[in-house]
N, C-alpha and C positions, 0 to 999 in steps of 0.2 A: 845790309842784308841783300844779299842776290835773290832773284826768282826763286829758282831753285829751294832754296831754303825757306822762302816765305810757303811756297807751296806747299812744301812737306809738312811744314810748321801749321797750315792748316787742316791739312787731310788730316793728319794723326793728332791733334790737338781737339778736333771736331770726332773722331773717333771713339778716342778715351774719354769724351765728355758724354757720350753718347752712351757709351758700355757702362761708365761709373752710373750715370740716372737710372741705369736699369737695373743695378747690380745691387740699388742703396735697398731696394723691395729685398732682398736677401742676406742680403749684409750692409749693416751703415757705414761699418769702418774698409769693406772691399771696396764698397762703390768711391766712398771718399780719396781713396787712393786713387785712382783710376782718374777723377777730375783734378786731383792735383798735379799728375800727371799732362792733361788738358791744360791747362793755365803754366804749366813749365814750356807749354809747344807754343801754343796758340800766340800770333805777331801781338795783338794789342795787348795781351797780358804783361810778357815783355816788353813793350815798350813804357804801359804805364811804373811798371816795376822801376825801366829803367830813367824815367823821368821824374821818380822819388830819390831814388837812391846815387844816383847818377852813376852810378858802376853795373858794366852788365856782368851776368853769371858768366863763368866760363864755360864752355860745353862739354871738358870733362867732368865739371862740378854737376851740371844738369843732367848726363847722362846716366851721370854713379845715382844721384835722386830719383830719376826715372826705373834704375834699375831695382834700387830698394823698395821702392813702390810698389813693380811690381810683383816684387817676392812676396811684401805685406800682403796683396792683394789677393796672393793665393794662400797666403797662412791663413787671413780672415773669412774668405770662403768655405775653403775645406772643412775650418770649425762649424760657420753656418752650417755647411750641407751634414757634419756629423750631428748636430743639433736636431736638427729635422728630421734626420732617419730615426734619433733617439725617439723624436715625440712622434712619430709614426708606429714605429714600434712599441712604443706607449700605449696610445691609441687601439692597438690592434691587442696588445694584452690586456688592454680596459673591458675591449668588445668581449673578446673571450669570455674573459672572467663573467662577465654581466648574461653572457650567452645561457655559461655554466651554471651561475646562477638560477639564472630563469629557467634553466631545464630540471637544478633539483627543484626548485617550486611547486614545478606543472609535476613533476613526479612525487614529491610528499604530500600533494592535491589527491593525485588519482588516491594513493592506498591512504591518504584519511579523508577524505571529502565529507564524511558525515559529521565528524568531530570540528572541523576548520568551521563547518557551517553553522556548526550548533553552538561555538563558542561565539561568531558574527550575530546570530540572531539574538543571542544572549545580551550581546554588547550593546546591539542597537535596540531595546525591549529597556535597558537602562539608559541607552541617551547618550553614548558616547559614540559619538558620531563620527569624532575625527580618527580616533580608535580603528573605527569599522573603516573607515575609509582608505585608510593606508595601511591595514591587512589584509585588504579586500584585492586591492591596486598590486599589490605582488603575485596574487594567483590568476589574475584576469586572462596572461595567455593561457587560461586552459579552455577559454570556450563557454565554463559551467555557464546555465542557464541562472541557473537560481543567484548564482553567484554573482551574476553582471544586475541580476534584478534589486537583491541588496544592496550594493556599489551605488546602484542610483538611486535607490531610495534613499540610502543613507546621505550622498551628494546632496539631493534636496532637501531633505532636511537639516541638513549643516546648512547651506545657504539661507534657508527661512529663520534658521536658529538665527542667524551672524543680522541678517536684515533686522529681526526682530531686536534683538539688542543696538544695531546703529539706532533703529526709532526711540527706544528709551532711554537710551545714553543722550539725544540730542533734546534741548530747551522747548517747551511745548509753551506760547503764546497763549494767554488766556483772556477771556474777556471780561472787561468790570464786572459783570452777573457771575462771571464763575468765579472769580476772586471774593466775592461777599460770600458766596456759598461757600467756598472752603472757609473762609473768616468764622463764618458760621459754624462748620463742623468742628474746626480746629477748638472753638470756645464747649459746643457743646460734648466736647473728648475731653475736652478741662473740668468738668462740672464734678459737684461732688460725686450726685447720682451714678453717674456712668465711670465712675472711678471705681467705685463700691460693688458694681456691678460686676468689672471687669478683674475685680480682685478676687470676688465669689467664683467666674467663669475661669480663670487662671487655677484657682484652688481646688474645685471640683473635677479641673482635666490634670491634676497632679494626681489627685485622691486616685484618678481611673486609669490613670498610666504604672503609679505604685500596684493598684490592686491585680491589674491585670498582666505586673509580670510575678504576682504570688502565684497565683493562677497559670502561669505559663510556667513555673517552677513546681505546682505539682502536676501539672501536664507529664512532665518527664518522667516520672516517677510510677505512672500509670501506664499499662500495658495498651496496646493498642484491641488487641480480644475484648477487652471492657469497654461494649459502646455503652452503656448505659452512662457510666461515670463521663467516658471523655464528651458525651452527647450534654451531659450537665455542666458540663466546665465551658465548653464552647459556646454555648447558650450565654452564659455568664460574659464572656468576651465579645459575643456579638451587642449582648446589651451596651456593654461599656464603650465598645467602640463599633460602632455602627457603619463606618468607613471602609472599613475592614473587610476586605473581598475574602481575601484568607481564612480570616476566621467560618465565613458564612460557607463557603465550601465545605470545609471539617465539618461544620454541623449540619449542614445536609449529607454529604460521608456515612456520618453515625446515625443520621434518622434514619435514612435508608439503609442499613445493617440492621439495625434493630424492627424497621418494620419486614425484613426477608424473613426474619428470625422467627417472628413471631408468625408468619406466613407458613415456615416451616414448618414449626412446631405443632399448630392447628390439622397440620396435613397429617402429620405423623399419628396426633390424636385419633382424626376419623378414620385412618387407615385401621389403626389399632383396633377402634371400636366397630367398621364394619366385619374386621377379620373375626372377633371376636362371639358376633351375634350371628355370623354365617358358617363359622366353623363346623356345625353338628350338622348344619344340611347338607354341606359342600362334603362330609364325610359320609352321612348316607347316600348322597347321590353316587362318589367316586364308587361303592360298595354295590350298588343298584348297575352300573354301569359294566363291574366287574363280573355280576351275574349274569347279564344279556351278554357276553362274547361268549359264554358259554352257553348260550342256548338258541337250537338252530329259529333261524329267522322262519319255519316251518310251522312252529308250536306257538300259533297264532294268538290264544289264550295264554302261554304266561309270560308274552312277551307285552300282551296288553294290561294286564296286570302291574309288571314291573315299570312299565311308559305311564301308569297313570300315578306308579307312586312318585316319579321324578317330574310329573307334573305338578302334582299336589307340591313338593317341595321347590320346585323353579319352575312358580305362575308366567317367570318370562320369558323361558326359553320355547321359540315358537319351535324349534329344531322335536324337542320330546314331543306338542302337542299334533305336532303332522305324523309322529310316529303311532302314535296314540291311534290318532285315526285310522292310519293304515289299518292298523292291525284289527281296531274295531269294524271297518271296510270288510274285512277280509274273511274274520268269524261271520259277520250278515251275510256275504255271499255265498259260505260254504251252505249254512242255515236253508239257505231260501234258492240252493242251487234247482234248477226246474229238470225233469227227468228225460228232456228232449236234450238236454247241454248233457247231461252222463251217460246218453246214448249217442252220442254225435261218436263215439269212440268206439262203437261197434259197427259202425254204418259200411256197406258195401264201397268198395273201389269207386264204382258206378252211380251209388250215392252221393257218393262226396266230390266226385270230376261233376256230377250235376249241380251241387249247391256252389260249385266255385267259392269256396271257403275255406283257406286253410289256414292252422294255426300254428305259429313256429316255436312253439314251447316242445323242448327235449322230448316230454313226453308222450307227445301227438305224434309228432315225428317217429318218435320209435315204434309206436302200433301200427300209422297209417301213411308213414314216406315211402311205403313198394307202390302205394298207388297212385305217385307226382310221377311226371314224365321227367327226363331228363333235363326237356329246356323250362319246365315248371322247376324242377329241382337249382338250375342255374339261375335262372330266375330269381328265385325263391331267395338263393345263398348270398347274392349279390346285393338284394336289398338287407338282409338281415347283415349280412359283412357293414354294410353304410352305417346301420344303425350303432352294432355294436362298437364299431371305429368314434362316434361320439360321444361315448361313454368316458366319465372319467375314470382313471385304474384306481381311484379310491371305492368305486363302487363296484366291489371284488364278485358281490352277489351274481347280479347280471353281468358281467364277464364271463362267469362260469357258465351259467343256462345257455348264452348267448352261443360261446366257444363251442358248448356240448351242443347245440343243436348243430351248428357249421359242421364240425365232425360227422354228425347224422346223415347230412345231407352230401356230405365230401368227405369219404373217410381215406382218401388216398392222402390227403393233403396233410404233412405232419405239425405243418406250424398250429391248426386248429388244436392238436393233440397238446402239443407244447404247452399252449397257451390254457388248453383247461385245465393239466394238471396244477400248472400256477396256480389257477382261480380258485382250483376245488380246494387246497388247501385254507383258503381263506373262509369258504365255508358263507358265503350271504344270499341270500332269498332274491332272484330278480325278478322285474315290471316288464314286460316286453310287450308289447301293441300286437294286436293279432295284423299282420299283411291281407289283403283285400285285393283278386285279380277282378 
């Protein structure tokens, strides 16, 4: 072998060994081409070849193997590299799917979130933990609060469940003291006594399981409207099984229906009975009532009359006893009026600007208003305007006197006019404080 040849023999022998180690991560059968290639170039390859064999290759023969080589080398690739685009594109249709997936989740989450929930609390309320746990784990990307709070609840308790069974599953070491004890218990479970016992005990929770599903069979049979009976039947159930949360709820349920019931009924009674013994007064009073709108608030005496008889009849109504009075008030004052008060109404101009007393009743006003000055007169209308403005419009009486005297005093102003013919139609007697300059 010349230079020349050894050298080329190592560049490209050191090459293709070079590319095949990196090509075996891709392909095993590319790369392996590629070094076999390398061991056809390479000087010591050939020569140990040719120190076996004692014939060297020709280098047509090696040329044409180099050449097939490298054809293989790209047949073996190209499969790799289609392989790989495959599980890429695998890959990428996995993610999708799993994308799309998880986007119907989060959306048949949103429109039933109440039902997904109440079927999870349902599950884990019975104990199926791994249930809850990996229906839970497919809505999780949605955020819900409640949802992630169950998830780990339920986690933890699957885990204390799984601990709890490693501890009972594994051999628990006992000490000579606890071994005579159980020796003990195990002889005193053997004895006749506690056989006998346990056969009565056995027999009696048969008797209460029979009995109590007769009892739940004529449960069904009974309307629910009928607390009396289901209030009896449940009683019965709680006795038998005392364990029984269920049962003890129905029969609290039904006590308390039946004691509304009877709460009702009491009520409806003494409704009945006060309607009954008040009827005749609540009739003559309405009737008593209907007389006084027609009789002016003026006619002192038969209004006091008809107040005493709706006193006599409703001792509690303070409303008729102030009326009463009034009007009793009212007769005494006419009675025992002093003959200096029914002459204050013939008194001169001069007289009465002397007493500085005036008195804002309509009918004062109309004898003796030419003798107020104007700014008495404004004076006058402004206070009595205040007065009248705190009255309420139920009390039509003094509206009317009030309105008629402001007219007296201001007869330009129409709203006073307005406003009294309102009042007068209502027709009521009013109280009005005599003003003081």
């Amino acid at each position: 072998m010349n230079i020349i040849s050894l050298s080329i023999g190592w560049i490209f022998g050191l090459l293709f060994l070079i590319i095949g180690i990196d090509a075996i991560s891709e392909s095993f059968l590319g790369g392996l081409s590629f070094i076999l290639i390398s061991f056809l170039l390479l000087p010591p390859i050939r020569s140990l070849v040719f120190s076996q064999v004692q014939k060297e290759i020709p280098s047509w023969a090696r040329g044409l193997a180099i050449f097939l080589l490298i054809i293989t080398f790209g047949i073996f690739m190209t499969q790799s590299k289609k392989l790989k685009t495959q599980e890429i594109e695998a890959q990428l249709a996995e993610a999708q799917n799993t994308q799309t997936f998880r986007q119907k989740n989060i959306s048949y989450f949103n429109q039933n979130s109440a039902q997904v929930l109440k079927v999870i609390k349902r599950d884990l309320r019975k104990g199926k933990y791994e249930q809850v746990v990996s229906v839970s784990e497919k809505y999780l990307p949605t955020q819900n609060k409640e949802l992630i709070k169950l998830h780990s609840k339920a986690n933890s308790k699957l885990v204390k469940f799984q601990n709890k069974e490693e501890k009972t599953s594994k051999p628990v070491s006992s000490s000579p003291r606890e071994d005579s004890i159980n020796e003990l218990i195990v002889q005193n479970a053997k004895s006749p006594e506690t056989v006998t016992r346990k056969k009565t005990i056995d027999k009696v929770k048969k008797d209460n399981k029979s009995t109590s599903e007769e009892i739940l069979a004529k449960l069904k049979d009974i309307p629910a409207s009928k607390y009396k009976e289901n209030q009896t039947l449940y009683q019965q159930l709680v006795d038998l099984n005392p364990d029984k949360k269920k049962y003890e709820r129905k029969l609290k349920y039904y006590t308390n229906k039946i004691n509304k019931t009877k709460r009702d009924a009491s009520e409806v009674k003494n409704k009945k009975n006060d309607t009954e013994g008040e009827s005749d007064s609540t009739f003559k009073s309405k009737e008593l009532l209907a007389k006084l709108k027609n009789i002016p608030a003026s006619e002192y005496e038969n209004n006091r009359d008809l107040y005493q008889q709706l006193v006599d009849l409703n001792p509690d109504k303070n409303k008729y006893k102030k009326k009463l009075e009034h009007y009793s008030r009212k007769i005494a004052e006419n009675t025992t009026s002093s003959p200096a008060d029914d002459s204050n109404d013939h008194l001169s101009c001069k007289d009465i600007q002397s007493k500085k007393k005036f008195i804002n009743t309509p009918e004062w006003l109309s004898t003796n208003g030419h003798c107020l000055s104007k700014k008495q007169k404004k004076k006058m209308e402004m206070r009595l305007l205040a007065n009248v403005r705190k009255l309420s419009t139920k009390k039509t009486r003094k509206n009317r006197d009030g309105y008629k005297a402001l007219s007296i005093l201001n007869p330009g102003n129409n709203s006073y006019i307005k406003k009294l013919n309102r009042y007068e139609k209502k027709y009521e007697y009013p109280v009005i404080q005599d003003i003081k300059f």
